[in-house]
N, C-alpha and C positions, 0 to 999 in steps of 0.2 A: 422182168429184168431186175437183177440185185443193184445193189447200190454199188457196188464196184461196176458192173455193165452199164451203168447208169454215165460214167466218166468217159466212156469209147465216143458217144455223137458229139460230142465238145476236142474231139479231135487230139484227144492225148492218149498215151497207153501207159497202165501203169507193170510193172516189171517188177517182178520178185527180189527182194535184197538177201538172199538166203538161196544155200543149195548145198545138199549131202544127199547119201545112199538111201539114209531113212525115205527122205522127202521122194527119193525115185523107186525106189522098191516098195513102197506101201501106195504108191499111186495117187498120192496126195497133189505132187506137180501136176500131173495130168490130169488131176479137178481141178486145181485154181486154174490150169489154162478152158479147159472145160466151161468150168458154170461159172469163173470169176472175170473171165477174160484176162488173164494177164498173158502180155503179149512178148516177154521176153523175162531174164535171170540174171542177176550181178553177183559175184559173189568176190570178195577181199584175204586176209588173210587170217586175221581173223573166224571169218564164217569157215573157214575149214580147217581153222587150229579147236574149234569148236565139234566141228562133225568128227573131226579122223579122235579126239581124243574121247567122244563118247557114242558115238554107233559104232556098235558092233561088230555093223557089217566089212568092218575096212580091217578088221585085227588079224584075219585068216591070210588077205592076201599083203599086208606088210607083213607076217613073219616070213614066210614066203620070202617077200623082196629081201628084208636083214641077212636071211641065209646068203646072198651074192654080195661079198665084201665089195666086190671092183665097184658096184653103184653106191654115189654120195648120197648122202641124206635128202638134197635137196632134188636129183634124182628120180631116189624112191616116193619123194615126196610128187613131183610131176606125175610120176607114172600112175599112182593114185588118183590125183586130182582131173588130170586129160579123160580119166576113162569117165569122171563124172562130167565134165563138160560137154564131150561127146552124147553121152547119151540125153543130157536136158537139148543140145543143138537139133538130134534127131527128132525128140517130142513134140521140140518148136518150129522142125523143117515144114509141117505142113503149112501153118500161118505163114509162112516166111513167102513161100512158095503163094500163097493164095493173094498175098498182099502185093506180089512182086517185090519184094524185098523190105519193103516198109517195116516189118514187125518178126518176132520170133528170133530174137537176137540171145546171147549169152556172152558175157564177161569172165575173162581170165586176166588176171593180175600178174606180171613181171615181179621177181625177186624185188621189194624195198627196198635194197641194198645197193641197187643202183639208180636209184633216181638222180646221183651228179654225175653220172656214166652215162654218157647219148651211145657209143661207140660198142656199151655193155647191153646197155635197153635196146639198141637195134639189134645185135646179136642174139638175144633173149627173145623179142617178139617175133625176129622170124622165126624160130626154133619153135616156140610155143604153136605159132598162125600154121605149121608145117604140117606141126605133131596131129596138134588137133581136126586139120582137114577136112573143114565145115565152112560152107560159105557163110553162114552164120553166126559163126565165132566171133568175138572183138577182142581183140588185145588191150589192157587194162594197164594205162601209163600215166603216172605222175606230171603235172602240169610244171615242173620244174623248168630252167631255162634248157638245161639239157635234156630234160621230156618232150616240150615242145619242138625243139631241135629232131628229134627223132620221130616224133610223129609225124613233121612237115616230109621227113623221107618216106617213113613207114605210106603214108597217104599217095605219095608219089608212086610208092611199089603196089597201090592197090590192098592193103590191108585194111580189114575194119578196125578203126581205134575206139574205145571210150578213155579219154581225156579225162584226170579225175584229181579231186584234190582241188576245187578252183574254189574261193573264197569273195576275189573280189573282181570289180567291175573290168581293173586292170588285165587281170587272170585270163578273166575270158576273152578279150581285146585280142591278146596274144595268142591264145587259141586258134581263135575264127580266122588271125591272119596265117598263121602257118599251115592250115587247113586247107584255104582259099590258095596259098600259093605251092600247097602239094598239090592241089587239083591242077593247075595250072600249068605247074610241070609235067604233068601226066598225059594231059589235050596235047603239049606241045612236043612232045614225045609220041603221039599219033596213038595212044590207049587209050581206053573205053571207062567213061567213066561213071556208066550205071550203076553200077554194083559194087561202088564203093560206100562204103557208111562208117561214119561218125557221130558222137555224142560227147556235149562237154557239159562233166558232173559236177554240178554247183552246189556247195555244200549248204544246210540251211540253218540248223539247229545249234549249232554250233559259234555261228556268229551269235545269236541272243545269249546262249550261253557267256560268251567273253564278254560281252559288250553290256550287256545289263545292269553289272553292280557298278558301271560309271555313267550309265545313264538316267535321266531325271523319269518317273516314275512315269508320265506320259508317254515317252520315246521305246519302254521297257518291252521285249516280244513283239517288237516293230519292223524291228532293221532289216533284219533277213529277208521277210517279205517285203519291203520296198525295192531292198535290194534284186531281186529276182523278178518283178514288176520292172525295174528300170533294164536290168538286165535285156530282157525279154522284149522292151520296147526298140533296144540297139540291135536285137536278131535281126526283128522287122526288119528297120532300114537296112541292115547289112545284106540279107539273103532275099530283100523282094524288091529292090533297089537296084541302080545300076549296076554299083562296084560285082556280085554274082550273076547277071544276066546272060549272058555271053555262056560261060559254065552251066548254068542252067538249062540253058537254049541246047547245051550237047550234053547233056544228058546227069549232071553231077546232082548229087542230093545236099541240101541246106546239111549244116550239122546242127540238131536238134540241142536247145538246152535240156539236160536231165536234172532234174532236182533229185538229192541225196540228203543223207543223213534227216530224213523226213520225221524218227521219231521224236515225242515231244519231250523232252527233257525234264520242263520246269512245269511242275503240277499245276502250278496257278493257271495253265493256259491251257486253250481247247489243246484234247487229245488228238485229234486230227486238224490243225493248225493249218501244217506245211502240208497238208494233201488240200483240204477244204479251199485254200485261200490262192492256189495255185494253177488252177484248170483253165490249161487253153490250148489252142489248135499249134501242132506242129511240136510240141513238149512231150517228155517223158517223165515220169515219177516212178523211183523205185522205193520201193515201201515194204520196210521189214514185217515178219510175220504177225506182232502184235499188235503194230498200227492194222493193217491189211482188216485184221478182224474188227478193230474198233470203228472203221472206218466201212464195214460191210453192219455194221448194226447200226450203227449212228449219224455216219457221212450224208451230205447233200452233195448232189454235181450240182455244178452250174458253172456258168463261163465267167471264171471270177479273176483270170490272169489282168486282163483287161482292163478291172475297176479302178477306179481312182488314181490312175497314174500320178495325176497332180500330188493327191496327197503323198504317193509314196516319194516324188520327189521332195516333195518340204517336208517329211520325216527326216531322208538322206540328209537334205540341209541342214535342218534342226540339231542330226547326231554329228555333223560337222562342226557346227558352232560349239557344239557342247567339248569339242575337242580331239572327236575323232577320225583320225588316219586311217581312209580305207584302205590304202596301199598297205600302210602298214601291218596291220589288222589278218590281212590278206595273208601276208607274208608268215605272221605270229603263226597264224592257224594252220598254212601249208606245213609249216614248219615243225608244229605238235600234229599232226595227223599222221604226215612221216614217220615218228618216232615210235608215233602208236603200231602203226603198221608195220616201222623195222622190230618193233618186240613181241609184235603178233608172230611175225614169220619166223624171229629167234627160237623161240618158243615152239612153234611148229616142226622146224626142223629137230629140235630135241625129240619131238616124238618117232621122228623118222629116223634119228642115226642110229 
């Protein structure tokens, strides 16, 4: 067993953050799910303003699409990216299928351009959850108030969501309940609700990143991780607690925290951080292709979600006194990841008009 395999008996799966033709035509996905165990595929807008502008393999069939004026950019851009989703949901359908539905999952992201549009994002992920035609598809929605708004439907209509973009403790709060009461409305509407799944993507690196050069050198490549430790101790209660019992009892699944934005930023700090310091039962990690490696040569498992709660709550207190808004914080960074993401997809579409 490698040291990725090593992470599966501690009850987490870790999930690729990366996905293009290269990765599916040279067979490389179907090693890492192979001999790495990765048990599912996220991918943003970025990861495939990156693939369509330098494989290859996509130039034959977008000229192709440019020849049919009547389809938009963003369109041509679907038609490309469905056909990759598709085939990673296939590669993952057997896990999916061996797991009962636990694992072999794949992420597809809504235009950025609506994350203050519920009315736009709900038109968008049905379209998308239709196109794509895989029970193991997830639609890929901004934690925004009008994302959450749409999710709490989308979850009611039986779509798999990953929830993403979450920063802070608040974030996820709002999550779980719009989650909890699409399940709710879905029981009470007499639907089935095995075979729903959700994942809410908690961002990690990116908080030490903002929060470091105002905090006191102790508290510094701290936060995240506590943050995520306290996170993870409110799952508990919420999903093995009364308030989900009931849901539970008829068939609903918890929605997993996912840890994102897993690579390490800031040199001074272990290269596998947000993977090493994160493993526990009932979580996901997706982890882009350079961690993935550092963390197959160097990584330990062990069931580390768990440790020291205390402390990661009097870190949280500590970077409070020192002055920080996690609410705030939260909001800054949903707010620049947007931005990133609206000029990832800008950009992408220039490649497609």
């Amino acid at each position: 067993m490698n040291r990725l395999q090593a992470i599966r008996p501690f009850g987490q799966r870790i999930w690729l953050d990366n996905l293009s033709r290269e990765l599916l035509a040279s067979g490389e996905l179907a090693r890492l799910l192979q001999e790495d165990g990765i048990a599912g595929v996220t991918s943003n807008p970025a990861i495939f303003h990156k693939a369509i502008s330098t494989d290859p393999r996509y130039r034959e069939e977008l000229a192709q699409l440019k020849t049919n004026a009547s389809l938009s950019a963003e369109q041509r851009y679907e038609t490309l990216v469905i056909a990759d989703i598709q085939a990673a949901c296939d590669l993952n359908l057997p896990q999916y299928r061996a797991t009962a539905g636990d694992d072999g999952y794949v992420s597809l992201e809504v235009s950025p351009a609506l994350s203050r549009d519920e009315a736009g994002t709900l038109a968008a992920a049905r379209r998308l959850w239709a196109a794509i035609d895989r029970p193991n598809a997830m639609i890929k929605i901004p934690a925004t108030a009008e994302g959450i708004a749409a999710f709490r439907q989308l979850t009611a209509e039986g779509v798999n969501v990953n929830i993403t973009l979450l920063f802070s403790l608040r974030q996820v709060e709002a999550v779980w309940d719009a989650y909890i009461a699409g399940l709710a409305a879905r029981h009470a509407a007499g639907q089935p609700l095995g075979h729903v799944k959700a994942v809410a993507s908690f961002f990690l690196s990116r908080v030490d990143s903002l929060l470091d050069e105002q905090l006191p050198g102790e508290l510094q490549g701290k936060v995240a991780v506590a943050l995520s430790r306290v996170a993870y101790q409110r799952y508990l209660e919420r999903f093995h607690g009364a308030e989900f019992a009931a849901l539970k009892a008829a068939g609903a699944r918890a929605q997993f925290l996912l840890w994102a934005s897993t690579g390490t930023k800031n040199k001074a700090y272990s290269d596998v951080l947000y993977v090493e310091s994160l493993i526990g039962d009932e979580t996901v990690n997706t982890v882009p292709d350079a961690t993935l490696a550092l963390f197959r040569d160097h990584g330990n498992a062990a069931a580390t979600l768990t440790q020291d709660v205390a402390a990661a709550q009097a870190t949280l207190a500590a970077a409070a006194a020192a002055g920080v808004d996690f609410d705030a914080v939260g909001e800054k960074l949903q707010q620049d990841g947007l931005v990133l993401f609206e000029k990832a997809f800008a950009e992408l579409l220039l490649l497609t008009a």
